[in-house]
PyMOL Python script that loads the backbone (N, CA, C, O; Angstrom):
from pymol import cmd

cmd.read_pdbstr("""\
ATOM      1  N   UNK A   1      32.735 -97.508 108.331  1.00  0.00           N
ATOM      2  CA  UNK A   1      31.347 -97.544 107.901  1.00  0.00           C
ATOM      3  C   UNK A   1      31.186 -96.521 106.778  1.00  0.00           C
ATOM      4  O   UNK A   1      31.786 -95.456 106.928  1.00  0.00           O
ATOM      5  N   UNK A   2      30.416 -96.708 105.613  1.00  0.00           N
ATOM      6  CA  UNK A   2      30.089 -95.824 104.813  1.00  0.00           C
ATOM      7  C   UNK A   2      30.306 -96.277 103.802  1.00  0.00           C
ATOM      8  O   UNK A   2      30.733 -97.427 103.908  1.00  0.00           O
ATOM      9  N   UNK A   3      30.191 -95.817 102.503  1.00  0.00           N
ATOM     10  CA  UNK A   3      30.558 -96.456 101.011  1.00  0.00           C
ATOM     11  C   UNK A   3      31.392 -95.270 100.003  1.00  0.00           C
ATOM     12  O   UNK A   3      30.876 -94.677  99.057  1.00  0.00           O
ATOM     13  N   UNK A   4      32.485 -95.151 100.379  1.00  0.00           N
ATOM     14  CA  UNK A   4      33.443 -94.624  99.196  1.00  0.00           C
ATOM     15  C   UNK A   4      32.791 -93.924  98.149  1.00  0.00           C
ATOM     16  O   UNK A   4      32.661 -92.712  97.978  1.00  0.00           O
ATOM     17  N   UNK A   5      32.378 -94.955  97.434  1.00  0.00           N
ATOM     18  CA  UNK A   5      31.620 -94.991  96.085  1.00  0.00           C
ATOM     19  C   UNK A   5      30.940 -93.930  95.681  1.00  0.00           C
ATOM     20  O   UNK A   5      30.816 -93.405  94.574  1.00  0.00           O
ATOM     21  N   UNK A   6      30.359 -93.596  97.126  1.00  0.00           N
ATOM     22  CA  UNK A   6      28.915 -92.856  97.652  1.00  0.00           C
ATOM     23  C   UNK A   6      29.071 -91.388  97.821  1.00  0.00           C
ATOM     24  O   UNK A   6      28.179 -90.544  97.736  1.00  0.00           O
ATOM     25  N   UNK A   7      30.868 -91.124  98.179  1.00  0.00           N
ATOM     26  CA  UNK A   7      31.492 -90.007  98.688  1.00  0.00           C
ATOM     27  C   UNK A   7      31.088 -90.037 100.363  1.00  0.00           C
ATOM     28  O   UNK A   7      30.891 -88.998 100.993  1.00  0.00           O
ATOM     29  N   UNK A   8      31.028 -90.995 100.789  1.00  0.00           N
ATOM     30  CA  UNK A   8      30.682 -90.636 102.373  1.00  0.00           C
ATOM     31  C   UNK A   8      31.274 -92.102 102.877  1.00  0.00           C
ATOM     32  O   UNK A   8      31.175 -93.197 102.322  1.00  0.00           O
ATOM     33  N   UNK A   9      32.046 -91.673 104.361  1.00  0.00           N
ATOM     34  CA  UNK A   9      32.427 -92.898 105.329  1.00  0.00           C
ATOM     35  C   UNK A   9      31.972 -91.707 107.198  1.00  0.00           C
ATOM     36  O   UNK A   9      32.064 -90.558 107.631  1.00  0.00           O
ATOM     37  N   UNK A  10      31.545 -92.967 107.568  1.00  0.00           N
ATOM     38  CA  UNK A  10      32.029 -92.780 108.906  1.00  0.00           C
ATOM     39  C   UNK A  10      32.695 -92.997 109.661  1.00  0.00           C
ATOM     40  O   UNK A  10      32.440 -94.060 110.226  1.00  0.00           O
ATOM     41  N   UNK A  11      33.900 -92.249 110.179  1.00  0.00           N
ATOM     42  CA  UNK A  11      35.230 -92.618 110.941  1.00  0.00           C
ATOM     43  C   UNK A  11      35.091 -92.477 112.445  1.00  0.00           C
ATOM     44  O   UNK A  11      34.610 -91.454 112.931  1.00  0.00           O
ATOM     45  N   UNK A  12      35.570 -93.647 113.296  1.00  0.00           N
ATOM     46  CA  UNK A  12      35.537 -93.890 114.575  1.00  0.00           C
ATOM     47  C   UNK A  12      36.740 -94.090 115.299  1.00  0.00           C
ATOM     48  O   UNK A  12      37.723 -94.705 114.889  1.00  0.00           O
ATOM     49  N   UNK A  13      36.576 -93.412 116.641  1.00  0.00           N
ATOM     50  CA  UNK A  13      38.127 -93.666 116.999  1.00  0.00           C
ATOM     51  C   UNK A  13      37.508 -93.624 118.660  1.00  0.00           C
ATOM     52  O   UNK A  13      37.032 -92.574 119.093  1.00  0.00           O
ATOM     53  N   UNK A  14      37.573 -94.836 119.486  1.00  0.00           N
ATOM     54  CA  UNK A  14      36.748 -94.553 120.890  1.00  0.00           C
ATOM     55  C   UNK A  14      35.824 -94.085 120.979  1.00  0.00           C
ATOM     56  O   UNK A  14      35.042 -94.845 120.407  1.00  0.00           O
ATOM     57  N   UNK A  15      35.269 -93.219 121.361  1.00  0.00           N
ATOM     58  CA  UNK A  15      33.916 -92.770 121.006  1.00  0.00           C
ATOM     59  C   UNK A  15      33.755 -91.557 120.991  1.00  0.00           C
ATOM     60  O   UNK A  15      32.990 -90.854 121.651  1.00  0.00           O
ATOM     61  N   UNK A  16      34.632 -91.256 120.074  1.00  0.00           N
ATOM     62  CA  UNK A  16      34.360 -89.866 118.756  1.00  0.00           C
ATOM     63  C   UNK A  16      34.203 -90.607 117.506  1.00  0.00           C
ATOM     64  O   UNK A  16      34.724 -91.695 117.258  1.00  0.00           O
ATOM     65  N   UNK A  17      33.297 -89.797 116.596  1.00  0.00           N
ATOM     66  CA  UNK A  17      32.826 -90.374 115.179  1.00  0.00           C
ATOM     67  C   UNK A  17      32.950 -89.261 114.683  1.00  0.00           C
ATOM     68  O   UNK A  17      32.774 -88.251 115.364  1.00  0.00           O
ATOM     69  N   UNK A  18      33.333 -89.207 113.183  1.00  0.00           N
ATOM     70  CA  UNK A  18      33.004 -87.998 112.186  1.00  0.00           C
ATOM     71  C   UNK A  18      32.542 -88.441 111.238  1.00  0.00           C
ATOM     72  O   UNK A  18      32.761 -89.637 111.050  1.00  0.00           O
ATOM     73  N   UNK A  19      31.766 -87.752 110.298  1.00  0.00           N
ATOM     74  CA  UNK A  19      31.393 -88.379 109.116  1.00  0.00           C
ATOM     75  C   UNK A  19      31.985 -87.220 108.145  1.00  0.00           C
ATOM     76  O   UNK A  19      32.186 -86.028 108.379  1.00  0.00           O
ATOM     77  N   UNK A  20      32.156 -87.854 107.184  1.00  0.00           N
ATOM     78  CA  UNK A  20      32.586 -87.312 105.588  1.00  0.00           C
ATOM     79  C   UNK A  20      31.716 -87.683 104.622  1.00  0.00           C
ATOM     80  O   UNK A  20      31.477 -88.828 104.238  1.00  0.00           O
ATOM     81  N   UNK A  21      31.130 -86.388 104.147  1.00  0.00           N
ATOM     82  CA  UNK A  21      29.840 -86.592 102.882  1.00  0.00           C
ATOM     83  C   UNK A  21      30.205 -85.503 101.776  1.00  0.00           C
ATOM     84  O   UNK A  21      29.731 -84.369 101.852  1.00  0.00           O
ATOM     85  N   UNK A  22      30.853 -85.791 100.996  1.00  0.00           N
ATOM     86  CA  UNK A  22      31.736 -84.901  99.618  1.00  0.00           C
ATOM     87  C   UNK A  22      30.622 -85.001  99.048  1.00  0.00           C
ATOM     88  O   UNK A  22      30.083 -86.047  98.686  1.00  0.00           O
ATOM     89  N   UNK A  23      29.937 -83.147  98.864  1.00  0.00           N
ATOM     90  CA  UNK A  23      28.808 -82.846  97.466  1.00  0.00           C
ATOM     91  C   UNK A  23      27.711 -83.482  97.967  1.00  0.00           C
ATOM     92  O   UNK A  23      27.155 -84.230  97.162  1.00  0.00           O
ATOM     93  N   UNK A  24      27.057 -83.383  99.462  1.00  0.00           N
ATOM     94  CA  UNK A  24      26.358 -83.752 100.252  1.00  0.00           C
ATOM     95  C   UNK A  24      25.773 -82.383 100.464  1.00  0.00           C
ATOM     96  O   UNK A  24      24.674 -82.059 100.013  1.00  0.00           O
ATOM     97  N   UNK A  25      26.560 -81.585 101.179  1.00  0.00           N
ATOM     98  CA  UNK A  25      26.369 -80.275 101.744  1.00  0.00           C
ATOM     99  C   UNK A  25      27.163 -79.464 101.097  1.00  0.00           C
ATOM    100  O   UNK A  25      28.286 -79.859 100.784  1.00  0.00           O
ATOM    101  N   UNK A  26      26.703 -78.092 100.753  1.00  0.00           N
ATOM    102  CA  UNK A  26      27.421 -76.540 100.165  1.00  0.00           C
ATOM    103  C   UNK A  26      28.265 -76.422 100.823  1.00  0.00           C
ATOM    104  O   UNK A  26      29.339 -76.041 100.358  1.00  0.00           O
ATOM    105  N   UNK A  27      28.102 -76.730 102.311  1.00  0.00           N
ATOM    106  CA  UNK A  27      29.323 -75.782 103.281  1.00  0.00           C
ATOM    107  C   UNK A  27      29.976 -77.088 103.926  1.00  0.00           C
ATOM    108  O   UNK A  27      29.730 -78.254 103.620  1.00  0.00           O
ATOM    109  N   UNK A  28      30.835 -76.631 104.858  1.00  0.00           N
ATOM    110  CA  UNK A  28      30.797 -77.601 106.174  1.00  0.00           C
ATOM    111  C   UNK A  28      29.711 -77.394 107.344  1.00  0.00           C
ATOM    112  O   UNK A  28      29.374 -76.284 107.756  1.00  0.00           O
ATOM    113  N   UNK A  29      29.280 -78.453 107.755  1.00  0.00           N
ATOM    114  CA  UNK A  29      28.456 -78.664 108.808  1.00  0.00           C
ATOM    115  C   UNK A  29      28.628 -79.566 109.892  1.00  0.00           C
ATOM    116  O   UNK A  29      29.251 -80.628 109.860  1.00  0.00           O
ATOM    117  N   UNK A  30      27.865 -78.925 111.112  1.00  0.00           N
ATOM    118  CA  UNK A  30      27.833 -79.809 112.437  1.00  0.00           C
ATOM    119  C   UNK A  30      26.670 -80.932 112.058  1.00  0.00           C
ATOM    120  O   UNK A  30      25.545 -80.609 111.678  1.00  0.00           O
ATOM    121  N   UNK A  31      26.954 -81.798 112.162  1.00  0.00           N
ATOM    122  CA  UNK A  31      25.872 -82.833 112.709  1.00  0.00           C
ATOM    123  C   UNK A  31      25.412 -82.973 114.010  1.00  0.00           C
ATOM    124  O   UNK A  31      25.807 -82.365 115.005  1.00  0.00           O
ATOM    125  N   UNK A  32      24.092 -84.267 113.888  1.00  0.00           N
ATOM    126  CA  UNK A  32      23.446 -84.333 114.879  1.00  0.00           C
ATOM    127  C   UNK A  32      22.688 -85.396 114.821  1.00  0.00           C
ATOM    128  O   UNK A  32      21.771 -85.061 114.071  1.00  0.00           O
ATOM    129  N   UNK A  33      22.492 -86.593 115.194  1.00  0.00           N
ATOM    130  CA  UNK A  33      21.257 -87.218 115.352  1.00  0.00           C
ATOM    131  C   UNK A  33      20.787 -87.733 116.518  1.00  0.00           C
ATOM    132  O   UNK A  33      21.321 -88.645 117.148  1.00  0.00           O
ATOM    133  N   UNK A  34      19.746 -87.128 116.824  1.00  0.00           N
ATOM    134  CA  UNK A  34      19.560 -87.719 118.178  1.00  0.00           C
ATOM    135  C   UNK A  34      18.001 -88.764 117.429  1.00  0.00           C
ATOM    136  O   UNK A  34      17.269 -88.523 116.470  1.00  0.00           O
ATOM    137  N   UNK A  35      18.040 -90.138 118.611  1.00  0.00           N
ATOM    138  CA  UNK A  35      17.264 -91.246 118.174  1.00  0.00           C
ATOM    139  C   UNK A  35      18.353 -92.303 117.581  1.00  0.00           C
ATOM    140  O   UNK A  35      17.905 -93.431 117.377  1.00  0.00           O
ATOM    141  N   UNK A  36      19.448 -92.126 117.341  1.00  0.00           N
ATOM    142  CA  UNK A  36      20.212 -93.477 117.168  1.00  0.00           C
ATOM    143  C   UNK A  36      21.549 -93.095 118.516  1.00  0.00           C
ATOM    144  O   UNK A  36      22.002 -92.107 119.094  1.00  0.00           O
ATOM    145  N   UNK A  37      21.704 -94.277 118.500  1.00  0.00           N
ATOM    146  CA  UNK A  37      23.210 -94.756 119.481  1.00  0.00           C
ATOM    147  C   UNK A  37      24.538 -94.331 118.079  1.00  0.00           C
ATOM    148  O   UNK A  37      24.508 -93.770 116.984  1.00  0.00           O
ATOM    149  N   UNK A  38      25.646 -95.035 119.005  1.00  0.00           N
ATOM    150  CA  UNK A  38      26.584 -94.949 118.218  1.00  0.00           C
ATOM    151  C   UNK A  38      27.020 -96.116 116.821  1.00  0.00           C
ATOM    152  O   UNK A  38      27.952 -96.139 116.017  1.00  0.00           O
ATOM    153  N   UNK A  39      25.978 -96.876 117.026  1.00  0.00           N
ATOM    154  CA  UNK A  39      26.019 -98.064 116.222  1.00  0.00           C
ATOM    155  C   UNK A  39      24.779 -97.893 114.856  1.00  0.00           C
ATOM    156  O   UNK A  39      24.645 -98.645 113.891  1.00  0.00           O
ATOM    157  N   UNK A  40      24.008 -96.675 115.184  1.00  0.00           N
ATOM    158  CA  UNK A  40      22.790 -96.159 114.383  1.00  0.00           C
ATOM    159  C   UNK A  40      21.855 -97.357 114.728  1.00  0.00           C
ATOM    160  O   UNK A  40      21.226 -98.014 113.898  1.00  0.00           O
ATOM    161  N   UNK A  41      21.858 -97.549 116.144  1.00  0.00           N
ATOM    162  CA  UNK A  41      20.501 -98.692 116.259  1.00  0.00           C
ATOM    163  C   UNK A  41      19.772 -97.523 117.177  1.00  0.00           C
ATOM    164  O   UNK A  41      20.470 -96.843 117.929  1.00  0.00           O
ATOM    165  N   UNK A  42      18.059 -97.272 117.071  1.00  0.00           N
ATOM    166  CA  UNK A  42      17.211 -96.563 117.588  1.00  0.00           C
ATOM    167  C   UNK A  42      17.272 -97.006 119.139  1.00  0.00           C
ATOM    168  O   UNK A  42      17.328 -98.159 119.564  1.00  0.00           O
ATOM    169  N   UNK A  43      17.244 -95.722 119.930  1.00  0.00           N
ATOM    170  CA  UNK A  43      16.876 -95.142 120.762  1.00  0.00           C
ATOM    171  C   UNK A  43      15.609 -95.958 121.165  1.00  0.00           C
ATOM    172  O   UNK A  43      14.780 -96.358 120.348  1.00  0.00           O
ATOM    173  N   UNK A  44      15.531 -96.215 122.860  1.00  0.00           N
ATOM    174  CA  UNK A  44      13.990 -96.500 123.118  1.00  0.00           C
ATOM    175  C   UNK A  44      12.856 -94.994 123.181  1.00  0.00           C
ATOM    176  O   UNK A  44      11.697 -94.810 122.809  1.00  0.00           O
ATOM    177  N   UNK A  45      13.840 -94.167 123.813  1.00  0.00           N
ATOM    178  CA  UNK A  45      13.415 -92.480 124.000  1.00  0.00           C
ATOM    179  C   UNK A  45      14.755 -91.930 123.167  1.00  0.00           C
ATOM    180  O   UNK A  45      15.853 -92.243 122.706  1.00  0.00           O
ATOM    181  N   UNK A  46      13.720 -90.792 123.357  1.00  0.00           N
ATOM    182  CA  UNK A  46      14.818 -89.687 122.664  1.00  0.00           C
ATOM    183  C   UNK A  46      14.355 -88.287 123.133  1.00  0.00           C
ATOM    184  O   UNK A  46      13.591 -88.147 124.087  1.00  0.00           O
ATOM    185  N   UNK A  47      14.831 -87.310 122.450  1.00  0.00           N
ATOM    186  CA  UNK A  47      14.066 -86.192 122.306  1.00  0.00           C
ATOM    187  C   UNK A  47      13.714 -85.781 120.736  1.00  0.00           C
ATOM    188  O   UNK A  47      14.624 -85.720 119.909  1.00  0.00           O
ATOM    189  N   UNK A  48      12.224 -85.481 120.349  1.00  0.00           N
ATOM    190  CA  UNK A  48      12.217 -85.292 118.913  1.00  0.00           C
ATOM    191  C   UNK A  48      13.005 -83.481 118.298  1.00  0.00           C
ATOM    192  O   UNK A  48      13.029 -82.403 118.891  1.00  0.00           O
ATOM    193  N   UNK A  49      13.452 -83.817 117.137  1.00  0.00           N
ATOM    194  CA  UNK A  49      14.319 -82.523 116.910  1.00  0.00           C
ATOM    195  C   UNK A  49      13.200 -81.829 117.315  1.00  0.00           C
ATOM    196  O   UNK A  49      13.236 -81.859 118.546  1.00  0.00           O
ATOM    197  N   UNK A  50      12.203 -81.207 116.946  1.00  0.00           N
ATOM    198  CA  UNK A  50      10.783 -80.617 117.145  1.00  0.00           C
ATOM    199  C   UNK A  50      11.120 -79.950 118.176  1.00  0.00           C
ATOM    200  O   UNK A  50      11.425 -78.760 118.241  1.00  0.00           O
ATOM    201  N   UNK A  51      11.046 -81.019 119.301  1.00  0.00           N
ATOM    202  CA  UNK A  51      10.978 -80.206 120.458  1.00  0.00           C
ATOM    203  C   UNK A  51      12.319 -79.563 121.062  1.00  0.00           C
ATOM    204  O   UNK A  51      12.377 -78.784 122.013  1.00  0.00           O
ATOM    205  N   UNK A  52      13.365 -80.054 120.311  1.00  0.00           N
ATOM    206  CA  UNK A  52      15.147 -79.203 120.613  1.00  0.00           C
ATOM    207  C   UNK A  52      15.006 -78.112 120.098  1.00  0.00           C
ATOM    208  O   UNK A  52      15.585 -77.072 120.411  1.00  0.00           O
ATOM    209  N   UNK A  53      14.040 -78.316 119.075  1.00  0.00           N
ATOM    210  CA  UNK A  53      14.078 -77.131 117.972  1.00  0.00           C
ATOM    211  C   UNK A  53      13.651 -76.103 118.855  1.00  0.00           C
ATOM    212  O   UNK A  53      14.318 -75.081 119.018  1.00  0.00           O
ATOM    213  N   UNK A  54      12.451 -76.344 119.499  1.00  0.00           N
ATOM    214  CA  UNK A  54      11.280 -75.568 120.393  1.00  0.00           C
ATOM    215  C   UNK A  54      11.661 -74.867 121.620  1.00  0.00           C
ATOM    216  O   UNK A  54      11.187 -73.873 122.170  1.00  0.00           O
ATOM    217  N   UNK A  55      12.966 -75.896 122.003  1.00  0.00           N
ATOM    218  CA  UNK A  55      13.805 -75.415 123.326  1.00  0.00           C
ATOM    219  C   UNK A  55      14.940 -74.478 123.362  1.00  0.00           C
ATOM    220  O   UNK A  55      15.422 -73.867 124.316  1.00  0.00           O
ATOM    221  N   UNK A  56      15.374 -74.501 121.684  1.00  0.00           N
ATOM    222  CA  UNK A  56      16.556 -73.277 121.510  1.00  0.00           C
ATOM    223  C   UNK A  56      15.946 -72.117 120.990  1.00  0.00           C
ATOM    224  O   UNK A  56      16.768 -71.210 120.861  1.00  0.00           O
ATOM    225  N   UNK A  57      14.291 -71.684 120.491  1.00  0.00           N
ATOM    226  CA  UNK A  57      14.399 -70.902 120.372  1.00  0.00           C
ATOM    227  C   UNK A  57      13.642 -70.089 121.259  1.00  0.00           C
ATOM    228  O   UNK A  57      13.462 -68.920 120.915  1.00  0.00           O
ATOM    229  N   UNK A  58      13.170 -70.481 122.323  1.00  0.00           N
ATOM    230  CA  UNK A  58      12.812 -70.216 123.625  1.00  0.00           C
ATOM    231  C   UNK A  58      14.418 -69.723 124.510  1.00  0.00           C
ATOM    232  O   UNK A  58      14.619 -68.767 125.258  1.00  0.00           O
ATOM    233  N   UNK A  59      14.854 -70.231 124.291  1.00  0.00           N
ATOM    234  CA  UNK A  59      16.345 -69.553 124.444  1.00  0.00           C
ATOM    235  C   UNK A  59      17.006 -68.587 123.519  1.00  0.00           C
ATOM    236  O   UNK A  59      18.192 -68.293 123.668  1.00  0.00           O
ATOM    237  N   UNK A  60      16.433 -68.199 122.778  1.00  0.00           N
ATOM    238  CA  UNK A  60      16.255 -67.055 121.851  1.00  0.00           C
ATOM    239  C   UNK A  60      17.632 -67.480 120.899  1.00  0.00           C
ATOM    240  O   UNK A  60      18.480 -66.591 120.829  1.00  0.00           O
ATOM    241  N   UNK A  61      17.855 -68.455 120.337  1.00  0.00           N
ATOM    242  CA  UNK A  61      18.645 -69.150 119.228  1.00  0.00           C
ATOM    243  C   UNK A  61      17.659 -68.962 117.668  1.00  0.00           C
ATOM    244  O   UNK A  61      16.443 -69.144 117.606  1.00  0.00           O
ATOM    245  N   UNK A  62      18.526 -68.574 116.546  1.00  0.00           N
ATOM    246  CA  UNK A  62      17.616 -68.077 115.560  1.00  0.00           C
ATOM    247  C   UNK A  62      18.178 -69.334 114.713  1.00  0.00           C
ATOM    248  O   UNK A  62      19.242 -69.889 114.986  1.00  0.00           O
ATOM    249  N   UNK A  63      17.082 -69.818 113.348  1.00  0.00           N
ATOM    250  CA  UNK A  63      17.086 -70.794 112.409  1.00  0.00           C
ATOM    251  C   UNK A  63      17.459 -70.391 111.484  1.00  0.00           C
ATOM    252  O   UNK A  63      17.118 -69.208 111.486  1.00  0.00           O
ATOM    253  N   UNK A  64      18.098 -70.652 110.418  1.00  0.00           N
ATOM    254  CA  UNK A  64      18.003 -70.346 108.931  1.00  0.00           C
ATOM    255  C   UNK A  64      16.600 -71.462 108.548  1.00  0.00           C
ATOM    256  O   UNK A  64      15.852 -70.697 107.939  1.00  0.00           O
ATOM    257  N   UNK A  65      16.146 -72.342 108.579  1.00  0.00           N
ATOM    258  CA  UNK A  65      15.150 -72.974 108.610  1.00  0.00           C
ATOM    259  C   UNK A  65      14.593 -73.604 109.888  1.00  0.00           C
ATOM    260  O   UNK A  65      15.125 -73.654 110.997  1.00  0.00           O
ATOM    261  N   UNK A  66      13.002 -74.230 109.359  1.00  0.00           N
ATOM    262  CA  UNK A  66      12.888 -74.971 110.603  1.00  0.00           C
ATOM    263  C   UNK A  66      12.944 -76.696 110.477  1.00  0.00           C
ATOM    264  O   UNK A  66      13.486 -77.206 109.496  1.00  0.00           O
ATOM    265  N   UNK A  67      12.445 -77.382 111.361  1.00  0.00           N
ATOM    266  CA  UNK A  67      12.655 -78.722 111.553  1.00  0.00           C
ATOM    267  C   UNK A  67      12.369 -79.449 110.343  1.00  0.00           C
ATOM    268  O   UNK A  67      11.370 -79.045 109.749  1.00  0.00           O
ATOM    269  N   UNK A  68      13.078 -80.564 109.743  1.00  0.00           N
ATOM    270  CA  UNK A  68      12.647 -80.840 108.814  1.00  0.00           C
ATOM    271  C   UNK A  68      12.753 -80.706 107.418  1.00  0.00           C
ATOM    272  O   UNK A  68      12.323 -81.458 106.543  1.00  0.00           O
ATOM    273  N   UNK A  69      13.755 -79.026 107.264  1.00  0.00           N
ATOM    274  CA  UNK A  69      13.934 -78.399 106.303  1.00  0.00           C
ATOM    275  C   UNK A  69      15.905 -78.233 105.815  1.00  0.00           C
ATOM    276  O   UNK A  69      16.749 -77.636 106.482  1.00  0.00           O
ATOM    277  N   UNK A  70      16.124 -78.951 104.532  1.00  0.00           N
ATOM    278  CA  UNK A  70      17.410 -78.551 104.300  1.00  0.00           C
ATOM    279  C   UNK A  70      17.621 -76.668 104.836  1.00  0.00           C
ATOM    280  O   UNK A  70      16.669 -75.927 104.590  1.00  0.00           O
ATOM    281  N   UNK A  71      18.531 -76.234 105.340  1.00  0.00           N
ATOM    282  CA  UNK A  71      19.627 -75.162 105.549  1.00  0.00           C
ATOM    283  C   UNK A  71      20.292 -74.211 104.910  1.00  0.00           C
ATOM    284  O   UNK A  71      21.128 -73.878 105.750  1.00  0.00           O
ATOM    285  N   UNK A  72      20.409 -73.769 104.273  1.00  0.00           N
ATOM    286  CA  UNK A  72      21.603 -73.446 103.540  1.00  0.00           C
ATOM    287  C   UNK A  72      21.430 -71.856 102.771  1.00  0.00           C
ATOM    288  O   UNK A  72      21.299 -72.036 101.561  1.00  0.00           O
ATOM    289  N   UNK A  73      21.414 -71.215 102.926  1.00  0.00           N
ATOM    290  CA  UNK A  73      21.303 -69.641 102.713  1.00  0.00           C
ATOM    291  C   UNK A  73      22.020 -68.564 102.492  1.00  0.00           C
ATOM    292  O   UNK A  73      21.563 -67.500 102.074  1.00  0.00           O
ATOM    293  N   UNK A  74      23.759 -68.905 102.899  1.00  0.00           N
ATOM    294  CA  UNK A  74      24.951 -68.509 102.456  1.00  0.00           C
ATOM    295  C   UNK A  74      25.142 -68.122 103.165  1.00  0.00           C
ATOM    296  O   UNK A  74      26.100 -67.452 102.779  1.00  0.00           O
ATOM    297  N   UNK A  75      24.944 -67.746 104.848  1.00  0.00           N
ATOM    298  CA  UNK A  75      25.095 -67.540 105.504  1.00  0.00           C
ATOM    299  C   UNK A  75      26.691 -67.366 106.166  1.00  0.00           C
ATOM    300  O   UNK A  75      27.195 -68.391 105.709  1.00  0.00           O
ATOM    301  N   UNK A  76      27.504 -66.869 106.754  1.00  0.00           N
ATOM    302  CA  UNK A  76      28.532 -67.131 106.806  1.00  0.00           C
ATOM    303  C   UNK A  76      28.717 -67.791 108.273  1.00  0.00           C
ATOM    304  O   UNK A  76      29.897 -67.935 108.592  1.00  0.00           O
ATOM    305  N   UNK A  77      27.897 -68.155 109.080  1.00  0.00           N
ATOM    306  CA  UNK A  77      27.442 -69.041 110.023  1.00  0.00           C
ATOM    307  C   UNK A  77      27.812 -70.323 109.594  1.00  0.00           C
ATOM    308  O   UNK A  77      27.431 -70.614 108.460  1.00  0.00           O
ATOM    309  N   UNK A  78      28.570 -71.311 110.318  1.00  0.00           N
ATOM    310  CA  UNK A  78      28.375 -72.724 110.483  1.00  0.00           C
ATOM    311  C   UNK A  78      27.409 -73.107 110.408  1.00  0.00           C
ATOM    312  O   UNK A  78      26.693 -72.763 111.348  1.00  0.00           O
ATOM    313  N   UNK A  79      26.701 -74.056 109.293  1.00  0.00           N
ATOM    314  CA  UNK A  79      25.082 -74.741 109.456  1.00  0.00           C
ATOM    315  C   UNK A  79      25.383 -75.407 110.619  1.00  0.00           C
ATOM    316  O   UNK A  79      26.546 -75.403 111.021  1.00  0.00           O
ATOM    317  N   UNK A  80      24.419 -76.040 111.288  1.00  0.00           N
ATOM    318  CA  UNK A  80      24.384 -77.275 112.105  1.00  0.00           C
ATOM    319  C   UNK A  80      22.972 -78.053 111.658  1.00  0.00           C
ATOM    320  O   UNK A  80      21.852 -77.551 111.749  1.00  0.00           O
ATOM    321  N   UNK A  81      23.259 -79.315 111.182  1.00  0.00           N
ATOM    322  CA  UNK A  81      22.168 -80.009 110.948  1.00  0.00           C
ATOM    323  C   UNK A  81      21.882 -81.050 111.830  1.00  0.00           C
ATOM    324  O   UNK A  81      22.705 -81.954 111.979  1.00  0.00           O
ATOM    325  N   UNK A  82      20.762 -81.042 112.471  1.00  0.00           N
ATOM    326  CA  UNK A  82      20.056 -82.090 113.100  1.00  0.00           C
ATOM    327  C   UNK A  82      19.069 -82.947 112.622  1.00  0.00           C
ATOM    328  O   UNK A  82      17.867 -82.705 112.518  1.00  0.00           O
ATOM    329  N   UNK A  83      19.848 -84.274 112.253  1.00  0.00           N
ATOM    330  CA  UNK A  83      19.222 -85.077 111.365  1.00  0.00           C
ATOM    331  C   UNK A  83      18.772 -86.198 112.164  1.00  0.00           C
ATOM    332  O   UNK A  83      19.358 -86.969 112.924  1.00  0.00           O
ATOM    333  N   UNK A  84      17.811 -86.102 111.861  1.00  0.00           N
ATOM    334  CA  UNK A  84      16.373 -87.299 112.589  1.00  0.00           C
ATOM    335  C   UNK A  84      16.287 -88.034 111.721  1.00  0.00           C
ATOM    336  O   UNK A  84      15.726 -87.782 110.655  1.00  0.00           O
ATOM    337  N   UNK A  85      17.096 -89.598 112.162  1.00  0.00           N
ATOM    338  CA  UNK A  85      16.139 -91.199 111.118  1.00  0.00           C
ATOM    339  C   UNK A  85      15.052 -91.931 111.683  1.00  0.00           C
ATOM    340  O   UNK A  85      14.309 -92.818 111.262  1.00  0.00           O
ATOM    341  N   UNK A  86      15.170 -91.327 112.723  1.00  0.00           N
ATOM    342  CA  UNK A  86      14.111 -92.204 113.547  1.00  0.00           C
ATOM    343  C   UNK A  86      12.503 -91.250 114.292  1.00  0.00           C
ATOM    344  O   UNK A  86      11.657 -91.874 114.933  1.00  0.00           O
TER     345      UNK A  86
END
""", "prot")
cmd.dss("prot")
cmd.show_as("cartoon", "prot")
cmd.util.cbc("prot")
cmd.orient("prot")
């Protein structure tokens, strides 16, 4: 899945997936989407990032941004992006 062309594929092997997005992102990053399956068809429920967002930092987890907002600050931290299509 994905388009070359584009600099991005998604690779599957059982049910692990990775994606590759060259000049997408500054760094390397974790992904995330919660609201799609493994096929990117929507979720009947989910949880909205919003409220994951709301639940890690009640667990005292700190942001470089918040929901909604590209990341990236130079941080020498792994980003992790949680990307919501749905």
């Amino acid at each position: 899945m994905g388009d070359i062309s584009q600099n991005w594929l998604i690779l599957r092997n059982g049910g692990h997936e990775i994606g590759l997005f060259q000049g997408l992102f500054e760094r390397n990053s974790l992904t995330f989407n919660p609201g799609w399956d493994s096929d990117a068809q929507k979720f009947d429920t989910f949880t909205d990032v919003r409220e994951l967002e709301r639940q890690l930092k009640v667990q005292g987890k700190e942001f470089m941004s918040g929901a909604g907002k590209f990341c990236g600050n130079g941080s020498r931290r792994r980003p992790i992006l949680v990307d919501q299509h749905v």
